[in-house]
N, C-alpha and C positions, 0 to 999 in steps of 0.2 A: 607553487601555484599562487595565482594573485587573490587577494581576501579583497570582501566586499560588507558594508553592513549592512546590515538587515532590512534597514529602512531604506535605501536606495536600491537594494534588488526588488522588493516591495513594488516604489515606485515604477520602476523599469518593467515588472512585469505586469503591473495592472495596464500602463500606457500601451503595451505590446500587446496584449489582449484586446484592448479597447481600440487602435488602429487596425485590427482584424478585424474589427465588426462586432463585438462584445459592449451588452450592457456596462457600465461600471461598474455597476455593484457585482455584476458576474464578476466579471474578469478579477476586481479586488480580492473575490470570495476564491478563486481559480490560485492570485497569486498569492496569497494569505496563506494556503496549504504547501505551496511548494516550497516558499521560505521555513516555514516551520520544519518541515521534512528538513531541509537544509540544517538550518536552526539544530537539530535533535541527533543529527550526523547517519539522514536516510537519505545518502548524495543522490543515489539510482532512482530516487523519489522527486528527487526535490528540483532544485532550480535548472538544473541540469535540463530537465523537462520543456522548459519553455519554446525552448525551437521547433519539441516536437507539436505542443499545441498549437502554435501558429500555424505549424504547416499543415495540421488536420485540420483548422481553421479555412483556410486555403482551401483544401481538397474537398471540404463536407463534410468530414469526418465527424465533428465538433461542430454544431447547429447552437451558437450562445442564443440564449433568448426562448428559446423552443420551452413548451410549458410541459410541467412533470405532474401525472395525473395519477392516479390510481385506479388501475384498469379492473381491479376484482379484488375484493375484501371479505373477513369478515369481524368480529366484535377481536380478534385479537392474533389477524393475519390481513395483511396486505399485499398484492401485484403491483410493482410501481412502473409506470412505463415514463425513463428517463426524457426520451426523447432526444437521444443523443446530444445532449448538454453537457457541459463543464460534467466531468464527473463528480468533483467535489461538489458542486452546485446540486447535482441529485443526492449525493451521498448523505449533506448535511441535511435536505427534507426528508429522505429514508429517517434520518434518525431521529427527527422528530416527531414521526408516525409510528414507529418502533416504541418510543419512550411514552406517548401517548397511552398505547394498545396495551404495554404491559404494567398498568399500572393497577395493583391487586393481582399480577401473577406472570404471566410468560407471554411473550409477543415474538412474530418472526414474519420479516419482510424481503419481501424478493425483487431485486428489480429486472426490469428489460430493457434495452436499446439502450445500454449505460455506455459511458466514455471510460475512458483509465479513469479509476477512483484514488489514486494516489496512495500514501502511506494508507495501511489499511488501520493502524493504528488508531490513527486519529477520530477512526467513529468510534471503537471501541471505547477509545476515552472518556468522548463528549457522553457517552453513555452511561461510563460508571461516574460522572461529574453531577447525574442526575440522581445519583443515588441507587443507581441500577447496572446488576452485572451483566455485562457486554460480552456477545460474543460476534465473530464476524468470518466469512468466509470468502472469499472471490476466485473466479475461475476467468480463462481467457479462451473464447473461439477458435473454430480453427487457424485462423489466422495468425493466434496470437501461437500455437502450440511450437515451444520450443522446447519441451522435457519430454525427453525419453522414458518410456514405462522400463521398468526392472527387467532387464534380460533383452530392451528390444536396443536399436540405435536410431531412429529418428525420431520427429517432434510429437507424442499425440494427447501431451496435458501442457497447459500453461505451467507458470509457477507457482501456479494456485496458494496464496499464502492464508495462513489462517492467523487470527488475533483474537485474546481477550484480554480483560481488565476487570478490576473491583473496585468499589468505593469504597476508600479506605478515612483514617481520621483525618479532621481539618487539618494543613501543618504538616499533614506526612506524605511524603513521596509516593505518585500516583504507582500503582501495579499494573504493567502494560506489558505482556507477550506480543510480538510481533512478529511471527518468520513465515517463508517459502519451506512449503515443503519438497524443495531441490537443495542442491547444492551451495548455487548461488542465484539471487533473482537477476535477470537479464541485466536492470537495469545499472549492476553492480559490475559487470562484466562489460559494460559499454563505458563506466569507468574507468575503467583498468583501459580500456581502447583509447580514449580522449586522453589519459595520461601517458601513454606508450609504456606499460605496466605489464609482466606479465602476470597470469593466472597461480595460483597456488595447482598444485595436482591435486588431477583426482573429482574436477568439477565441471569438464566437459572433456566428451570429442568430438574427432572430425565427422566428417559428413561417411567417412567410411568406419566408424565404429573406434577408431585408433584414440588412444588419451593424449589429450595436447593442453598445452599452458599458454597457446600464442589464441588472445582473444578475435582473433582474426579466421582462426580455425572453425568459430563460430558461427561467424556471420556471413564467412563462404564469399564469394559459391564455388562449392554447392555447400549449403546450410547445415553445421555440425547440431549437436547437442549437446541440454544441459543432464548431468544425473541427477536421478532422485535422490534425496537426502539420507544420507547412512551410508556411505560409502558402500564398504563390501556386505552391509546392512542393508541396501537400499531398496527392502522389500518392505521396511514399514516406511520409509519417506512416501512411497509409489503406494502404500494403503491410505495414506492421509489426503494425498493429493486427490485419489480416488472419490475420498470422503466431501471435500471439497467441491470436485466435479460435480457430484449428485446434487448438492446444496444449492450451488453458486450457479448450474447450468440445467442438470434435468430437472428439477423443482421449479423452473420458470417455464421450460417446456421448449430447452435446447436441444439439438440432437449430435453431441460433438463430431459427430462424421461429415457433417453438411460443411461444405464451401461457403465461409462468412469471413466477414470484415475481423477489424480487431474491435471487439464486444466485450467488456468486464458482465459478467455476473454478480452481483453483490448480493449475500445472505447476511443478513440484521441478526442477529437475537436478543432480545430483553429479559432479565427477569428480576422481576421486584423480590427484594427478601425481605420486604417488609408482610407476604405473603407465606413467611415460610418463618426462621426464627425472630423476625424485624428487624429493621435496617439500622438502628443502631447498635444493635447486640452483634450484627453483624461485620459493622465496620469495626466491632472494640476485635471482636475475636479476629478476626483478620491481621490486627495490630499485634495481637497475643500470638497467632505463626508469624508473622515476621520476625518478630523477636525469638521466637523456640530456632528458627531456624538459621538466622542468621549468629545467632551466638555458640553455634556447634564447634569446639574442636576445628582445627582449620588444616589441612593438609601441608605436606611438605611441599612448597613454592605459590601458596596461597598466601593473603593476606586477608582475604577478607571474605565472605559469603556474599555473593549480589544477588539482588533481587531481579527479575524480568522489568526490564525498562530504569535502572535506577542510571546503569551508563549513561542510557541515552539521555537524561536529564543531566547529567556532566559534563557533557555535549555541550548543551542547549548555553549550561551557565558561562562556559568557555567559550564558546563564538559570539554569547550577546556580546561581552568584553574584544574577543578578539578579531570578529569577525569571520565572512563565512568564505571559505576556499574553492574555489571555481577553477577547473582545468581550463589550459587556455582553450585548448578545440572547442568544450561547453560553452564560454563565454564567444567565443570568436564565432559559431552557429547563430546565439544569439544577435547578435549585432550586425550579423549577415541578413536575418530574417525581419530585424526591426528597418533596415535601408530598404530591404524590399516594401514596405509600405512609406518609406520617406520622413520616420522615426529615427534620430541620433539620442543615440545614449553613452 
């Protein structure tokens, strides 16, 4: 694959934004998230993405500019209505209203009319950056439903992933959970497509219930699925996703049976533990499991105990240096879409 650094994907996808019809400071705030995803090694996140924004751009899908309101509140709950904006553009004021609300205890915000919010990570982060544990939820429309429930074979949950994180000590490696409660999230399996890659078993089938590894079996037609996470398990992945649904879509006052677009759900949660033991007793104890746990006895073919997210910060330091890997189909989309507005990159 060809590499790219960070600062010229950057550029390339704020200009490809901003010839779509995008504020700057949108489109900057849109390609900021997707390099980092990149950046942190969340390919099915990240820059990969750009072709698809411009072309929801295109279609309507993505209204840059549209203002994000708050449709109904109260002292430490909010309705946010996106407004079909940049997801990340709603995301990152969801969590400024979240961080707001929960200060002296628990806060949780819900949005509507949201776009792909991108790595779900990343608010989680910005959360426990404020001193506050983050949790976060997202669910996809029918539109978007590509996971099969436990026992069924078509689409009728997104990848619904869930995240959180903790504020931990200055100096120490952020604490970030990040996954799909499937198998694999789509955007990981359209990966594996752009690279002519196949699938590991076990992570989708056809459209007629059968297990396939050609990522093509997927995307059909006619339209396979993903499974729930736990393999022959896969009745607590399809309880999680479940849990998510409720969060991310009936708590906004979805009804996942109805015929819609592709809608992210986004559920916020704040909670200050300076409410509860305080937040610095809390970030030291935090430090104090880290260490209990990662110093355990190590298994045969281990070296080491990782923490949630501490790879992906391994990632992050190896591409700043190396730069970031781009399938050619991903890059070659892009550069299709930037000529369509009369942009060379």
């Amino acid at each position: 694959m060809p590499t790219f650094t960070p600062n010229y994907l950057l550029d390339v996808c704020t200009k490809l934004f901003a010839a779509y019809g995008a504020p700057e400071g949108e489109a900057r705030i849109a390609a900021e998230e997707l390099v980092e995803s990149s950046l942190l090694g969340f390919d099915s996140h990240g820059v990969m993405r750009a072709s698809q924004y411009a072309h929801d751009m295109r279609e309507g899908r993505i209204r840059p500019g549209s203002p994000i309101t708050i449709a109904k509140q109260t002292p430490t709950t909010a309705l946010v209505d996106c407004g079909f904006n940049f997801g990340a553009v709603s995301a990152r004021a969801m969590v400024e209203v979240a961080c707001e609300k929960a200060r002296g205890g628990v806060a949780c915000v819900v949005s509507q009319n949201s776009h792909h919010v991108g790595r779900l990570g990343a608010w989680v982060q910005r959360i426990a950056e404020r001193d506050l544990i983050g949790l976060a939820f997202v669910n996809n429309t029918h539109g978007g439903h590509s996971v099969a429930p436990w026992g069924g074979r078509e689409g009728r949950l997104g990848t619904n992933p869930l995240a959180w994180a903790v504020p931990v000590a200055a100096g120490s490696t952020p604490i970030v959970l990040d996954m799909a409660t499937c198998m694999m999230p789509e955007g990981k399996i359209r990966v594996h497509l752009h690279a002519g890659k196949s699938l590991p078993e076990g992570i989708i089938v056809d459209a007629h219930g059968r297990p396939s590894t050609d990522p093509r079996a997927f995307y059909g037609p006619p339209r396979g699925a993903i499974l729930p996470f736990g393999s022959q398990y896969g009745y607590k992945g399809f309880g999680l996703a479940l849990l998510v649904e409720l969060l991310g879509g009936v708590l906004a006052g979805y009804a996942a049976s109805q015929p819609q677009s592709h809608v992210n759900g986004l559920c916020l949660i704040a909670i200050d533990p300076e409410a509860f033991c305080g937040a610095q007793t809390f970030k030291a104890l935090v430090e104090d499991l880290r260490s209990y746990i990662v110093n355990t006895p190590l298994m045969e073919g281990f070296s080491e105990v990782v923490m949630p997210g501490a790879i992906d910060f391994r990632i992050r330091e190896r591409r700043l240096r190396e730069g970031i890997p781009l399938a050619d189909e991903s890059w070659r989309l892009i550069v299709e879409a930037a000529a369509q507005v009369g942009l060379v990159v």
